[in-house]
Every structure is written in C-alpha cells, then in structure tokens.
Short mmCIF file of the C-alpha atoms (twelve columns), coordinates in Angstrom:
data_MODEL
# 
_entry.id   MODEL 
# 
loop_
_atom_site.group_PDB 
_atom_site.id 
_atom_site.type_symbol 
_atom_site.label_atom_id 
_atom_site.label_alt_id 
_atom_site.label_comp_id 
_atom_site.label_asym_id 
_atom_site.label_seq_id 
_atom_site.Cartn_x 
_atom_site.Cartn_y 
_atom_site.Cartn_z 
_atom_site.pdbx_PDB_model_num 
ATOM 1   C CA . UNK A 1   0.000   0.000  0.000  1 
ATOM 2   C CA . UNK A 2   2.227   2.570  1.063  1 
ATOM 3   C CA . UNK A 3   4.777   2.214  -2.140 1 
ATOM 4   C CA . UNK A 4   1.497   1.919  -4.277 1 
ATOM 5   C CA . UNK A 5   -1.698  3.249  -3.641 1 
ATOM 6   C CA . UNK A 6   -0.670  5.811  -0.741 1 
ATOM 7   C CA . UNK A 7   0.462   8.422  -3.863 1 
ATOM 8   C CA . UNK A 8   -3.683  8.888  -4.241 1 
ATOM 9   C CA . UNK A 9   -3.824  9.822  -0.395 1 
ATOM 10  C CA . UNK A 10  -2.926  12.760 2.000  1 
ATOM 11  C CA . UNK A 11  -0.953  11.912 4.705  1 
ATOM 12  C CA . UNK A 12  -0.852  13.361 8.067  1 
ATOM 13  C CA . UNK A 13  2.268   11.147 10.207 1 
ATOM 14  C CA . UNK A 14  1.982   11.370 13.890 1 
ATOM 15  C CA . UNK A 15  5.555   9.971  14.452 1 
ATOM 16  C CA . UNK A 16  5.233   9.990  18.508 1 
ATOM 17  C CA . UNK A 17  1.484   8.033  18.300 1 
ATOM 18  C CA . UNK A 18  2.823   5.886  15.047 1 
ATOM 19  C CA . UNK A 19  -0.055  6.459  12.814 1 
ATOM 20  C CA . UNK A 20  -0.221  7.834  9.660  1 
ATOM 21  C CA . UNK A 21  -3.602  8.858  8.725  1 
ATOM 22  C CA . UNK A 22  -4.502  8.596  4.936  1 
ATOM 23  C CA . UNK A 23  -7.299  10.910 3.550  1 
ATOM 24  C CA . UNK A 24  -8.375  10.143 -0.687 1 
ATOM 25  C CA . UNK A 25  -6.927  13.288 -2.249 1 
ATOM 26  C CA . UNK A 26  -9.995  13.364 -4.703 1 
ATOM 27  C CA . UNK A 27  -12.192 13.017 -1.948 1 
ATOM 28  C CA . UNK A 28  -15.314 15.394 -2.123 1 
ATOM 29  C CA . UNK A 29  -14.534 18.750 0.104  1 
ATOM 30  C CA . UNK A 30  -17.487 20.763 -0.286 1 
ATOM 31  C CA . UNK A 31  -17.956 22.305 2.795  1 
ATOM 32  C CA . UNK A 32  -21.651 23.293 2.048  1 
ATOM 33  C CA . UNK A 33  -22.634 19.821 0.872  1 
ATOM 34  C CA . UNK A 34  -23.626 17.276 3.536  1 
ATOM 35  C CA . UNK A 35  -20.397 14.804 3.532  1 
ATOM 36  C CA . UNK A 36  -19.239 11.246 4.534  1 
ATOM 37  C CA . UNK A 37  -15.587 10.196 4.111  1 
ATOM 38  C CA . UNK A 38  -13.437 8.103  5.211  1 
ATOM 39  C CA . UNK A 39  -9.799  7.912  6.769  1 
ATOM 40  C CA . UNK A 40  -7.689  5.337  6.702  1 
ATOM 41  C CA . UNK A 41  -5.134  5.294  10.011 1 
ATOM 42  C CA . UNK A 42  -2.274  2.814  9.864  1 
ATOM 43  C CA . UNK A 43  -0.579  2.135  13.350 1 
ATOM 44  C CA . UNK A 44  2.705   0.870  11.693 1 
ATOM 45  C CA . UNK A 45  4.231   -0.265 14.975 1 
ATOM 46  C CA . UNK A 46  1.109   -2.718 15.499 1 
ATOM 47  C CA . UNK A 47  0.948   -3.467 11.670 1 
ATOM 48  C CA . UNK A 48  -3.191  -2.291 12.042 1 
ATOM 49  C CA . UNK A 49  -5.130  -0.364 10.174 1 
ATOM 50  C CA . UNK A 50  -8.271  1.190  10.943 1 
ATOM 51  C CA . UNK A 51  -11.237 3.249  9.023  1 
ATOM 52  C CA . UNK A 52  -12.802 6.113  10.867 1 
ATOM 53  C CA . UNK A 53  -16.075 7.771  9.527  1 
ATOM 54  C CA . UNK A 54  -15.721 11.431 8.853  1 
ATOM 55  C CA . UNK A 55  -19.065 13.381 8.639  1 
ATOM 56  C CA . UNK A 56  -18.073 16.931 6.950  1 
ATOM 57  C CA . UNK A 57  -19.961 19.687 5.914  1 
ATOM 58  C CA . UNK A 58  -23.541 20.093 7.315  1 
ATOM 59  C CA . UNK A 59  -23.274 16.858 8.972  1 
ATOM 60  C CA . UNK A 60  -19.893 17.387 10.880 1 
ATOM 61  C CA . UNK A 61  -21.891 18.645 14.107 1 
ATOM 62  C CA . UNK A 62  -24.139 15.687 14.600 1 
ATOM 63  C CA . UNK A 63  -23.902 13.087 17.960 1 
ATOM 64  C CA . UNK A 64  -25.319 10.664 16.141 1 
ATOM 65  C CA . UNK A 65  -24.944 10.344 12.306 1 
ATOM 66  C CA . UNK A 66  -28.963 8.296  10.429 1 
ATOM 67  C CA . UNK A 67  -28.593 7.347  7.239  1 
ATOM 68  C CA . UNK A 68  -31.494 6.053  5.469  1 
ATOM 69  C CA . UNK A 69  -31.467 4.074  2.779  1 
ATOM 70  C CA . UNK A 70  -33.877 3.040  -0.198 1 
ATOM 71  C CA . UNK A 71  -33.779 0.346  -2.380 1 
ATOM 72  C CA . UNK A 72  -35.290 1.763  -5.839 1 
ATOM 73  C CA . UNK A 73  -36.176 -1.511 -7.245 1 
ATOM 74  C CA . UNK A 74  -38.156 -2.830 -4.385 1 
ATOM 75  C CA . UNK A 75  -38.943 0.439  -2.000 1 
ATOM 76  C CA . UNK A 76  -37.493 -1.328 0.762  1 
ATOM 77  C CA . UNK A 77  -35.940 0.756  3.375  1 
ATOM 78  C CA . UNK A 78  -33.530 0.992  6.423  1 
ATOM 79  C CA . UNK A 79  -31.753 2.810  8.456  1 
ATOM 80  C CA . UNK A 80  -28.414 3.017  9.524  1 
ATOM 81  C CA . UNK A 81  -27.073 4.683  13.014 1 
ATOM 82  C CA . UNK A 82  -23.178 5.582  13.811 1 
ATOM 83  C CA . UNK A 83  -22.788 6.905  17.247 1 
ATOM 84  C CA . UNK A 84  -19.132 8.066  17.776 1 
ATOM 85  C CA . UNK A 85  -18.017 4.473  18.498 1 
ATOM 86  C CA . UNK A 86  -15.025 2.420  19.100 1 
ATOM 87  C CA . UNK A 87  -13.079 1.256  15.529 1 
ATOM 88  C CA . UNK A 88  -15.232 -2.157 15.236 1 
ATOM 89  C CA . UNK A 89  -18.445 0.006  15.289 1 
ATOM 90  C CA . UNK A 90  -17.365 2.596  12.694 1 
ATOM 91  C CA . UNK A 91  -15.633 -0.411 10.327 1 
ATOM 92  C CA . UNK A 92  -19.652 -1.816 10.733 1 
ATOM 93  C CA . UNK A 93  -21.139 1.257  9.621  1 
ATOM 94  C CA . UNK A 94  -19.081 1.801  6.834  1 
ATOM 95  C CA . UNK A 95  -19.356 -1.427 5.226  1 
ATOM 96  C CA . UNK A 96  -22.959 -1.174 5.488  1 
ATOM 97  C CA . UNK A 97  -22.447 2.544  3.446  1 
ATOM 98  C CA . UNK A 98  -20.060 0.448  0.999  1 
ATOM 99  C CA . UNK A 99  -22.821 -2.563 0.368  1 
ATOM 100 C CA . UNK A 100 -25.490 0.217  -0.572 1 
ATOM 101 C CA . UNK A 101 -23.478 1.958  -2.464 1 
ATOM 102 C CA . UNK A 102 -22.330 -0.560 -4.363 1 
ATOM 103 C CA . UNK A 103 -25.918 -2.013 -4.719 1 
ATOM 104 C CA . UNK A 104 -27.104 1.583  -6.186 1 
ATOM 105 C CA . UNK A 105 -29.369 2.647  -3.080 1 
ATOM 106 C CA . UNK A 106 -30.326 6.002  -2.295 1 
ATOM 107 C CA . UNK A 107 -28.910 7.462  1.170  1 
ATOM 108 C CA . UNK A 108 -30.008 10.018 2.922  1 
ATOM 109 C CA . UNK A 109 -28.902 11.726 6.065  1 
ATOM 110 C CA . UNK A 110 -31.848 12.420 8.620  1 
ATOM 111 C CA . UNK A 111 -30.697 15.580 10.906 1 
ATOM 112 C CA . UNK A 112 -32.881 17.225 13.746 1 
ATOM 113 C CA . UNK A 113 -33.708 19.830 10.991 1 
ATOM 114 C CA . UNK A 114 -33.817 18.087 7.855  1 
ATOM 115 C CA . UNK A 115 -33.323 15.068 5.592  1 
ATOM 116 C CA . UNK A 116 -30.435 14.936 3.249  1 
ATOM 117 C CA . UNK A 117 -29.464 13.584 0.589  1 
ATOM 118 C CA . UNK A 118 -25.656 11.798 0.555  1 
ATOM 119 C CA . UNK A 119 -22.695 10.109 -1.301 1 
ATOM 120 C CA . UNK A 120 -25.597 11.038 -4.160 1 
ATOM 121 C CA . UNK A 121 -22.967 11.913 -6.638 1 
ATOM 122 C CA . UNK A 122 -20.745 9.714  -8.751 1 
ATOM 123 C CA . UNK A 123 -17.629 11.977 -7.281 1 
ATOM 124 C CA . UNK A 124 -18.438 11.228 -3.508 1 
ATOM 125 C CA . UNK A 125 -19.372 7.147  -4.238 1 
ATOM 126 C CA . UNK A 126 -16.215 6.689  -6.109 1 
ATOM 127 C CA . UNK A 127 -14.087 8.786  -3.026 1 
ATOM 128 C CA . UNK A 128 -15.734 6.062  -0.954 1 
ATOM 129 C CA . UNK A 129 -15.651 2.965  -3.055 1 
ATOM 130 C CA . UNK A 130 -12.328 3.486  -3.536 1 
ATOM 131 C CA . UNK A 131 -11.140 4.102  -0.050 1 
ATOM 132 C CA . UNK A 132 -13.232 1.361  1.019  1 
ATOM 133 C CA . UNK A 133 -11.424 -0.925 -1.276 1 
ATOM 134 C CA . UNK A 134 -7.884  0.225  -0.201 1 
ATOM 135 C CA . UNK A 135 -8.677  -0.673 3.194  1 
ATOM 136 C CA . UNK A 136 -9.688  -4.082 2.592  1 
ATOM 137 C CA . UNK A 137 -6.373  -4.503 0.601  1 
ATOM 138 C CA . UNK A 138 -4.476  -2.765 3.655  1 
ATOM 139 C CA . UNK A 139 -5.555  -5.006 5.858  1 
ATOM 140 C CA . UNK A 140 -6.047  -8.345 3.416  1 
ATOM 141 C CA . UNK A 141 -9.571  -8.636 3.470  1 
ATOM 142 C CA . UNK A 142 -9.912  -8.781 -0.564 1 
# 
C-alpha cells in the first residue's frame, strides 16, 4: 500500500502516536454539501489499520450520524445509526455505506432539521468505493 496506492492519499504522520492517517486526495470537500468520508489510520508499529467515519460539511456537528437508505427496485428501506463508536463500530457502519453503495441505493442523512441527501454523486461514491477498497487490501480482506 504505502509504495502503491498511498500516492492517491494525504498523509498526516503522527511519528510519537505511530499512525499515519490517509485521507483520498480526490475526496469530495465541499464544505456546504452534507459529507461522509473516510480515513484510513495505519498504526505501523502494530501493523493495524483502521477506518474512521468522517461526517463533513452540514453533517460534521451531529452526535449521532442516520442514514437512510432506499432500495429503488423494491422500495425497501432501512436505516443506519453511527454513534461516535469504538473502531469495530465505525468499520460496521461503513461497510454497510459500501454494500449500498455498491448495490445503487439512495442514502439520505436524517438531521434534527432536515433530511439529506448523501454520497448522491458519482464523485463522492467513487471517493468512498475506492477508499473502502484500499482498506480491505491494507488489511487483506480482498
């Protein structure tokens, strides 16, 4: 990873923690937009990696991040919840992002104030695709 795919990544090293944490450079940044990303944190003196859920933009305030999503073959719907959790938790939440993604659902972020749509454009699914599938390389899950 690191003499291959970490090129496509920002790095931040914290040299006294050991972790480098890896953030897709083409990663949607819209500050107005609501956004979900993803950063990748490799603890090289364990040899782990871990993927944290970043909520950005109008969602970066929130205790508790709902996402809804819609199947728009069947109608079927569900919800998702992400508390700020421990690394198991947030790895849970964002494979369950990744599965409807990749299956083509709709997602939508439900706020005290509003419902919104999110990872709605080809830009922000391929950010998270992609980092999704680094991370299962990282840590040899593919």
């Amino acid at each position: 990873f690191k003499n291959l795919r970490q090129y496509y990544y920002e790095n931040e090293i914290m040299d006294s923690a050991g972790l480098v944490q890896l953030r897709l450079k083409e990663r949607v940044t819209d500050g107005d937009r609501p956004l979900i990303n993803l950063m990748i944190v490799n603890n090289w003196r364990l040899d782990r990696a871990y993927l944290f859920v970043e909520p950005e933009g109008r969602l970066s305030g929130l205790d508790t991040l709902k996402v809804q999503w819609k199947n728009p073959e069947t109608g079927e719907t569900g919800l998702y919840t992400h508390a700020k959790s421990n690394v198991r938790e947030q790895l849970a939440f964002a494979t369950a992002l990744y599965s409807s993604v990749q299956q083509g659902y709709a997602l939508q972020a439900i706020t005290p104030a509003d419902t919104l749509p999110v990872l709605d454009t080809e830009a922000e699914r391929e950010a998270f695709r992609v980092t999704m599938v680094d991370f299962f390389r990282l840590v040899n899950a593919l």
